[in-house]
C-alpha positions in Angstrom: -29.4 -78.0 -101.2 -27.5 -75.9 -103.8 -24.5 -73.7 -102.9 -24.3 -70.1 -102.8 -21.4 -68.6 -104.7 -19.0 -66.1 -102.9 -16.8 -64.8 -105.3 -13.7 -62.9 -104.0 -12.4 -60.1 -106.5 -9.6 -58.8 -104.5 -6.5 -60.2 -102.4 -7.5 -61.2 -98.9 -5.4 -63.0 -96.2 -5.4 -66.6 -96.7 -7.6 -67.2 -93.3 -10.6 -65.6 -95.0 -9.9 -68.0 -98.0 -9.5 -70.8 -95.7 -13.2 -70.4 -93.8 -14.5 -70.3 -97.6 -13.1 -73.0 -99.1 -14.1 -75.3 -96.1 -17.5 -74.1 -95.6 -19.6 -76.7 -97.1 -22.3 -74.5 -98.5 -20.3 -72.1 -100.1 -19.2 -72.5 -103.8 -16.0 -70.6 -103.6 -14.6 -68.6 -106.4 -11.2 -66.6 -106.3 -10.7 -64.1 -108.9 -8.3 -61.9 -107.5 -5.7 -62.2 -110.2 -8.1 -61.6 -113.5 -8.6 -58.6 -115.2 -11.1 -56.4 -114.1 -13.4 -56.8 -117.7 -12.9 -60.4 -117.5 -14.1 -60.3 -113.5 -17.8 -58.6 -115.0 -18.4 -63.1 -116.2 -17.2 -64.2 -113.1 -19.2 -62.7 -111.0 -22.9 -63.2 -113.0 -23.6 -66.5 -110.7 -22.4 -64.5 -107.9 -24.6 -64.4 -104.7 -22.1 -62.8 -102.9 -19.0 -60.7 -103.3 -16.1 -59.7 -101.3 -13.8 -56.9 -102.8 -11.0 -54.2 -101.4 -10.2 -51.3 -102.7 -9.2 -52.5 -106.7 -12.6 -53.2 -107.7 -15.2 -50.7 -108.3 -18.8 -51.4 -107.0 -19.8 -49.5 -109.7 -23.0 -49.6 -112.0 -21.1 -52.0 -114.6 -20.3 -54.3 -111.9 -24.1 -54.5 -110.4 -25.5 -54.6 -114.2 -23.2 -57.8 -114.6 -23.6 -59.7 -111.4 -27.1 -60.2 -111.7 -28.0 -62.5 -108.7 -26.2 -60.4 -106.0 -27.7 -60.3 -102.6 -24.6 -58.7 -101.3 -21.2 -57.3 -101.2 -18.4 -56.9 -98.7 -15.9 -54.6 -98.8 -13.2 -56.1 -96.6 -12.0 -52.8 -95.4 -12.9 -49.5 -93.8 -15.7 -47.3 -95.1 -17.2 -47.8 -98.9 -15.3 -45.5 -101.0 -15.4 -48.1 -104.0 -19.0 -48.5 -103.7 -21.8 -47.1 -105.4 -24.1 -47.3 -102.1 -27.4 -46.1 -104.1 -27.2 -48.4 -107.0 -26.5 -50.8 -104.1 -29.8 -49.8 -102.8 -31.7 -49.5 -105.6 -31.2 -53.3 -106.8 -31.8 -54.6 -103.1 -27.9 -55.3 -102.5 -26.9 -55.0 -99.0 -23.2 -53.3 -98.8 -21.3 -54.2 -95.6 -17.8 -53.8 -94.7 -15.4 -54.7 -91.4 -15.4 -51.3 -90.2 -13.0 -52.3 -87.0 -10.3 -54.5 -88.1 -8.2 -52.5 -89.1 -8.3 -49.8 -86.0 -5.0 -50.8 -84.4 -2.9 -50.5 -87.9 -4.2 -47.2 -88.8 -3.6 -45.8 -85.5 -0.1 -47.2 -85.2 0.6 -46.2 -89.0 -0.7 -42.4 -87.7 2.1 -42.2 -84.8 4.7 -43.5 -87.4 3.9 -40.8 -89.5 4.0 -38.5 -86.7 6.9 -39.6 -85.4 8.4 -39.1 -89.0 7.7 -35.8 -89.6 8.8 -34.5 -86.0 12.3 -36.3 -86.7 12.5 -36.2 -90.4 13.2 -40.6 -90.1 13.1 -41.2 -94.1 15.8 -38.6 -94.8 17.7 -39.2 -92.2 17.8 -42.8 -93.3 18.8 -42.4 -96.7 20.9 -39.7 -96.1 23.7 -42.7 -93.8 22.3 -45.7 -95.4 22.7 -44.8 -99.4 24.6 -41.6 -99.4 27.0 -43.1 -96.7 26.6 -39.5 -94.9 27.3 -38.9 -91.4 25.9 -35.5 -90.3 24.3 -35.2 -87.4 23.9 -31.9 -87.5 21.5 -32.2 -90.9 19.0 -33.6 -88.5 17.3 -31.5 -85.6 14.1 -32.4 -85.0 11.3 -31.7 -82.9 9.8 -33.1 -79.6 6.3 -34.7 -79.5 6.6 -33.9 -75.7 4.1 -30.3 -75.1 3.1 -30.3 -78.4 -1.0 -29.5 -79.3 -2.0 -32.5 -81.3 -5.9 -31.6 -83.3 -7.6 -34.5 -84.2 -10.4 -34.3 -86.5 -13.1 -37.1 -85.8 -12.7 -38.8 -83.1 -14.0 -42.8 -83.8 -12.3 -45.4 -83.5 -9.2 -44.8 -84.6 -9.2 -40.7 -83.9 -10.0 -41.5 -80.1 -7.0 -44.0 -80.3 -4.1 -41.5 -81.7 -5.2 -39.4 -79.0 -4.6 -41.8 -76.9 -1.6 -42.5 -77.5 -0.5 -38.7 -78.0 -1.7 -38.5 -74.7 1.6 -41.0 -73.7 3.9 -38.9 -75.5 2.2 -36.6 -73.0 0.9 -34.1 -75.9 -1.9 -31.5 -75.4 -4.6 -33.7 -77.3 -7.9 -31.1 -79.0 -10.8 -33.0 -80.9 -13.5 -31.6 -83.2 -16.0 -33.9 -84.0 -19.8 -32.6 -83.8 -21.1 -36.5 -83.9 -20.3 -37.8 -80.7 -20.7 -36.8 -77.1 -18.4 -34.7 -75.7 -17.5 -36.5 -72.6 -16.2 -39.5 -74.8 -13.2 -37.6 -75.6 -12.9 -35.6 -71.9 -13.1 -38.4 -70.3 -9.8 -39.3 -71.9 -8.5 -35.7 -70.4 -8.7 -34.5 -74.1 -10.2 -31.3 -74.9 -13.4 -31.0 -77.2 -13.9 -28.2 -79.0 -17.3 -27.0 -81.3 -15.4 -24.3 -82.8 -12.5 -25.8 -85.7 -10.3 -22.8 -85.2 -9.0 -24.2 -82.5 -8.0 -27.4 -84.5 -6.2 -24.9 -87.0 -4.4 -23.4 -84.3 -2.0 -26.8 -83.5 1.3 -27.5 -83.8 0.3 -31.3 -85.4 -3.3 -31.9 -87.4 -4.2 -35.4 -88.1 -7.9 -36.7 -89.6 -9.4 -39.4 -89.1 -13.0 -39.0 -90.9 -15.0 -41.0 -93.4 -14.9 -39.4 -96.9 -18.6 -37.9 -98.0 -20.1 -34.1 -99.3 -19.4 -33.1 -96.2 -15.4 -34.1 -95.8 -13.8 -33.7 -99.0 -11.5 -30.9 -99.2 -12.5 -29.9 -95.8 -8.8 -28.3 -95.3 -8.2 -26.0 -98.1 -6.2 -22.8 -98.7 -8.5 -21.0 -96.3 -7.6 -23.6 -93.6 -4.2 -23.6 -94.2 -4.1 -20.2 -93.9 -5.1 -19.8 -90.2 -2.9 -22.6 -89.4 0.3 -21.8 -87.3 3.6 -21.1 -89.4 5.3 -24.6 -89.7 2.2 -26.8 -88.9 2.4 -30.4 -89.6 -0.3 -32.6 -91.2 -1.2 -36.2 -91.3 -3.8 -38.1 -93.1 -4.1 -41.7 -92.7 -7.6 -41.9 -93.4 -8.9 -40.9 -96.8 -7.3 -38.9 -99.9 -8.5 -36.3 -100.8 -9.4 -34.8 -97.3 -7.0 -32.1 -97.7 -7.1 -30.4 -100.8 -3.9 -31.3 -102.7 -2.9 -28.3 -104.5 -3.3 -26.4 -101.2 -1.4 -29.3 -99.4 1.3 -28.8 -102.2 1.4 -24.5 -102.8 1.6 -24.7 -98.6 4.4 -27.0 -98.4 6.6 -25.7 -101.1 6.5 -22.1 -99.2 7.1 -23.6 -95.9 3.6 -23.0 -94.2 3.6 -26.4 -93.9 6.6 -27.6 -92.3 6.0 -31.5 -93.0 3.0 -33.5 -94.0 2.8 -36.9 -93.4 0.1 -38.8 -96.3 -0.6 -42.8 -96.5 -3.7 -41.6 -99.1 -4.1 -39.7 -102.3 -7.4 -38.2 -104.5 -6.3 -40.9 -107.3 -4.1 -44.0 -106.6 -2.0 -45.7 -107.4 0.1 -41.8 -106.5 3.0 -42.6 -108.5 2.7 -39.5 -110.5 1.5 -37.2 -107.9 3.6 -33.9 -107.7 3.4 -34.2 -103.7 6.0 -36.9 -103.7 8.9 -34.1 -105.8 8.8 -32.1 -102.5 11.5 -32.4 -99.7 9.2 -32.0 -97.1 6.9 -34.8 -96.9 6.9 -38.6 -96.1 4.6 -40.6 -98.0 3.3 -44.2 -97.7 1.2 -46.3 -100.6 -2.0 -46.7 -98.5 -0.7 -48.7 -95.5 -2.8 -48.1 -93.2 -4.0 -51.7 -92.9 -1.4 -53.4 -94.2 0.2 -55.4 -90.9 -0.4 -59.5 -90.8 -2.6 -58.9 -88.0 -5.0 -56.2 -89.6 -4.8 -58.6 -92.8 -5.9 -61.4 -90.8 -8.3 -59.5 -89.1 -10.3 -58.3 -92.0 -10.1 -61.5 -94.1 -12.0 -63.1 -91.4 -14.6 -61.3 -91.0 -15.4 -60.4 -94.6 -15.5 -64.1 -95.0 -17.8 -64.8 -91.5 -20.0 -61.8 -93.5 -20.2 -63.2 -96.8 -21.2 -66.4 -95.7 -23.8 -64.9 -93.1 -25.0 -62.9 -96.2 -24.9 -65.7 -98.6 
């Protein structure tokens, strides 16, 4: 019987590796470390491919990799992938939509957390300055506090969760799920998305389609309470960034916590020259057990796939 070919064109946790390269069926190719041009030979035999966030499912890739049956995205969501050319030359997309809920949900209270106490500065401010001012450093409480959620899946209904333990007033909008799955946590659900803008704390936890992108803009903002905080974990480009940026600068915004960007690598995005925000290079499922996670299950898929 031949092999199928399973061609992995990003870095995944060695476990994944491990169930590929012992899985007598599967001819296993790594080609996480070539350039992205030089990936478009590689993956012509391909029957399946496994990819993160660095490779772009985009027509050029599905014009080269002419046997394809399918492609897994070992990751949330399919921001990379081009789900209609997918489509239209039979290729079946999937992804590990759950393996990275715990990391994202913990990297959101971090964030949080960060803002309310201003961590980072604090930090630096002893560590590398050699500064001891404690008076520099007056925070805020979590405690009382009206955390909105936007969506509330898995990792939205988790946060709130978890606000709810830093015993937080906890408001959800999200008009795709039943209501009582988020009262039946004891957290309110509201139809009406002024009453998200009118928290202390906004975090969003949504996929990113038409509908999503740039959903909290200047007109947003602008309802929002004087010295709001915001956090996005889930997707740049959810909050416009030049409204993000105008609103911290005056002070509307009081601190923003962002893990995501519109383009990334961020390394030249004018958010990061403002004092009042903490930033994070797309972490959200970065911990060894989110890794793990995820590398496992892309590989169980590809194989299944294959």
């Amino acid at each position: 019987m031949s092999k199928h070919t399973v061609v992995v064109c990003d870095h995944i946790h060695e476990s994944g590796l491990e169930i590929l390269k012992t899985t007598s069926d599967i001819n296993y190719v790594y080609a996480a470390d070539i350039d992205k041009i030089a990936l478009l030979d590689v993956i012509k035999d391909a029957d399946v491919c496994i990819t993160r966030s660095s490779t772009d499912v985009d027509q050029k890739f599905l014009d080269a990799a002419t046997n394809l049956k399918a492609v897994v995205r070992a990751g949330v969501g399919y921001d990379n992938v081009d789900m209609e050319g997918c489509s239209k030359q039979g290729v079946i997309a999937m992804n590990v939509p759950t393996a990275n809920t715990l990391a994202a949900t913990e990297l959101t209270m971090t964030h949080m957390l960060s803002c309310m106490r201003k961590m980072p500065y604090a930090h630096a401010q002893l560590k590398d300055q050699r500064i001891w001012k404690r008076e520099d450093w007056y925070g805020q409480e979590l405690f009382g506090k009206k955390l909105g959620v936007i969506g509330f899946g898995n990792i939205g209904h988790r946060v709130a969760l978890r606000a709810k333990g830093f015993e937080m007033n906890v408001v959800t909008y999200d008009p795709y799920i039943d209501s009582s799955k988020a009262t039946d946590l004891d957290v309110t659900y509201t139809t009406n998305f002024d009453d998200i803008l009118d928290c202390d704390i906004i975090t969003i936890h949504t996929p990113k389609n038409e509908e999503t992108l740039g959903m909290i803009s200047e007109e947003e903002i602008a309802k929002m309470k004087d010295g709001v905080i915001l956090i996005n974990c889930a997707r740049g480009g959810l909050y416009d960034e030049k409204a993000l940026f105008n609103n911290l600068q005056s002070g509307k915004i009081a601190m923003a916590g962002i893990d995501v960007f519109n383009k990334e690598p961020a390394i030249d995005n004018p958010l990061l020259d403002l004092p009042n925000i903490i930033v994070t290079a797309h972490l959200g499922a970065n911990t060894v057990e989110s890794q793990l996670k995820i590398a496992t299950q892309a590989a169980e898929n590809a194989i299944e796939a294959a």
